[in-house]
C-alpha positions as CSV (number, residue, x, y, z in Angstrom):
1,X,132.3,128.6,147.5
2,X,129.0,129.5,146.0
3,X,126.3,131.7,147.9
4,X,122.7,130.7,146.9
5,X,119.4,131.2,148.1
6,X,117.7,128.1,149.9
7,X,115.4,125.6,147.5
8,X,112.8,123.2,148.4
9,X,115.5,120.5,146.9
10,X,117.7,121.9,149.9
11,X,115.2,121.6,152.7
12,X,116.7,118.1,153.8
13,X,120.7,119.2,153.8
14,X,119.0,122.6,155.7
15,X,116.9,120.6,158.1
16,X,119.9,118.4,159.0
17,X,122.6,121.5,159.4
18,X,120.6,123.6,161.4
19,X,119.4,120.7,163.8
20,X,123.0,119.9,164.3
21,X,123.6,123.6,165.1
22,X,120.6,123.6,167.6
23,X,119.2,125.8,165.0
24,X,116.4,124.6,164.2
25,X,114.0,126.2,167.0
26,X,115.5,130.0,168.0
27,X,113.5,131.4,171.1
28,X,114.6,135.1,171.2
29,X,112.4,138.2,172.5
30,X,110.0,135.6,174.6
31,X,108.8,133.7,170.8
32,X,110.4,130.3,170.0
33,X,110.5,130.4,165.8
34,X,111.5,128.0,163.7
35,X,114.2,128.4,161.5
36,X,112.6,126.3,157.9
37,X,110.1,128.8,158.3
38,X,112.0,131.4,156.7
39,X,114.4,132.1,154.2
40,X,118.2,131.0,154.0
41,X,121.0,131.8,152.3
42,X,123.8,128.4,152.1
43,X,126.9,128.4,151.2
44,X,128.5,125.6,149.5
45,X,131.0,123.8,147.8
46,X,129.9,121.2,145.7
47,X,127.7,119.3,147.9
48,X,129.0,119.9,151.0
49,X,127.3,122.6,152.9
50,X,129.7,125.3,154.8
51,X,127.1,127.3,156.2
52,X,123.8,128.6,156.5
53,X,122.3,131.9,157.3
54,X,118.6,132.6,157.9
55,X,116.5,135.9,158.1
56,X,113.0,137.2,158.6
57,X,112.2,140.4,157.2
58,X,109.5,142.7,158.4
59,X,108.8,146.5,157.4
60,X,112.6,148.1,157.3
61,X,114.2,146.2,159.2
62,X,115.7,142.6,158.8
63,X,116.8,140.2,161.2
64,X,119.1,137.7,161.4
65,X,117.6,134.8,162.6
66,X,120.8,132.1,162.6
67,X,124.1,132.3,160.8
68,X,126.0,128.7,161.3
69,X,129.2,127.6,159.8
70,X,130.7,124.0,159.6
71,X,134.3,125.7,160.2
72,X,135.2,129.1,161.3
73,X,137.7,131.8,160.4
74,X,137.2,130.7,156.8
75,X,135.6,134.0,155.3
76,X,132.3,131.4,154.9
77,X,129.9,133.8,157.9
78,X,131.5,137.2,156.6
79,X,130.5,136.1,152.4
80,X,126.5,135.2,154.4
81,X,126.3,137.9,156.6
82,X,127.1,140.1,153.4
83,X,124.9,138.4,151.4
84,X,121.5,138.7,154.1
85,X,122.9,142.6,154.4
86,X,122.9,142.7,150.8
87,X,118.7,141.1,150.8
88,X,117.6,143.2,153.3
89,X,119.1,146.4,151.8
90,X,117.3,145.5,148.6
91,X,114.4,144.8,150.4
92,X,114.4,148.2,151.7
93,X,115.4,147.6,155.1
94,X,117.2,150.4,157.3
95,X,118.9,148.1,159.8
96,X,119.7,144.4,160.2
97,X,119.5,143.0,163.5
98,X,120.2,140.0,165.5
99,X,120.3,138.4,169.3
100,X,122.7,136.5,170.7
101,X,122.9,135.4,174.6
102,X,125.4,136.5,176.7
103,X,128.0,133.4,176.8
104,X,128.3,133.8,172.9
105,X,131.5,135.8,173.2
106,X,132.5,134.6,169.4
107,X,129.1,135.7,167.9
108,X,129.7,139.2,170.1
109,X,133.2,139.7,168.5
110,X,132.0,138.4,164.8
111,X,128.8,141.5,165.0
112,X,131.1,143.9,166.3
113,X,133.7,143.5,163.8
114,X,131.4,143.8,161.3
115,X,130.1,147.1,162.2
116,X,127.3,145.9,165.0
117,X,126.3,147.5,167.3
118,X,125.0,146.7,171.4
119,X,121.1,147.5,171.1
120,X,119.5,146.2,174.3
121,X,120.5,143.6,177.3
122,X,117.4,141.7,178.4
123,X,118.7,140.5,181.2
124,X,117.0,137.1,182.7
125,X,115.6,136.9,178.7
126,X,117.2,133.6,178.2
127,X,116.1,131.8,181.7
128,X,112.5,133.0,181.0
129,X,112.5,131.2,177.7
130,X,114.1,128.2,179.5
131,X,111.0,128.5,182.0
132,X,108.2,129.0,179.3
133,X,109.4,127.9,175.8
134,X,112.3,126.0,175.0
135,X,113.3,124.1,178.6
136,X,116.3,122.3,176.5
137,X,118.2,125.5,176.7
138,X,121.1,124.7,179.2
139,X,122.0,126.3,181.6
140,X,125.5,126.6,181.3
141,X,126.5,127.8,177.8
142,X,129.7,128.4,175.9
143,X,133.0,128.6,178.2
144,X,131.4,127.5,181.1
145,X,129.6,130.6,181.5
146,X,125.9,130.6,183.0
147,X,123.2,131.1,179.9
148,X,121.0,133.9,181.3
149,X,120.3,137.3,179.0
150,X,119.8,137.9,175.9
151,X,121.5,140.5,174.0
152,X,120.5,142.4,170.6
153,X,122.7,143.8,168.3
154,X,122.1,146.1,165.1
155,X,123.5,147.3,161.8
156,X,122.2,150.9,160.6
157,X,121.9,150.1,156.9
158,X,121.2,153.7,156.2
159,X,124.7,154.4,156.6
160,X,127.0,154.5,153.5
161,X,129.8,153.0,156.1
162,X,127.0,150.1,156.7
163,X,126.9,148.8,152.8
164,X,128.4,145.8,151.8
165,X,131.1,145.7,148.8
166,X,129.4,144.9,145.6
């Protein structure tokens, strides 16, 4: 598996994975973004594309916008969550950040392993964006459980314990 930064020769292969993912358009903190918009960091093996990780980075801090993989429990999310931490720290960033919504019980358990931490609950965040932005959000999410809030998770990069191995 190779790590590399998106291209504009990738931009079809990107388009296609993150549509796939429902990627494409993220609504988070009341603003619907897309995802091409910004950088990405792929994974891949030969041509086939494991995974994709996208990121906006403003001032110190750096979110994590998506972070998809074609199969799980591989080590693929860990290698591109490293890799954005690694970006963002030598961008100067002092945390990394991202949102998930409150049926994502995997994403929850992938942050938190990772050193993540529980930020802020908007409760209602998710049916508001529903209302106003994105109205193909379901309403029913991952495990059957209703889609409703929004939650926001953080990495304190200014914390030797935070840093990825070289």
């Amino acid at each position: 598996m190779e790590l590399v930064p998106s291209r504009i020769e990738h931009r079809p292969a990107l388009e296609t994975f993150l549509e796939d993912n429902n990627a494409r358009r993220v609504a988070r903190r009341g603003v619907l973004v897309d995802a091409l918009d910004h950088p990405a960091v792929l994974a891949r093996s030969g041509d086939e594309l494991l995974g994709v990780a996208t990121y906006i980075i403003e001032g110190a801090a750096c979110e994590l916008l998506t972070l998809h993989v074609s199969t799980r429990r591989r080590g693929v999310g860990t290698a591109l969550l490293s890799a954005v931490q690694r970006i963002a720290l030598d961008a100067g960033c002092l945390r990394l950040w991202v949102v998930t919504t409150n049926d994502n019980v995997d994403a929850l358990r992938f942050y938190q392993r990772r050193g993540f931490r529980l930020k802020e609950l908007r409760p209602g965040a998710v049916d508001h964006s529903r209302d106003t932005i994105k109205p193909e959000i379901p309403t029913i999410g991952a495990h059957a459980i209703p889609l409703r809030d929004e939650l926001e998770l953080q990495l304190r990069l200014d914390q030797e314990w935070s840093r990825p191995d070289p």
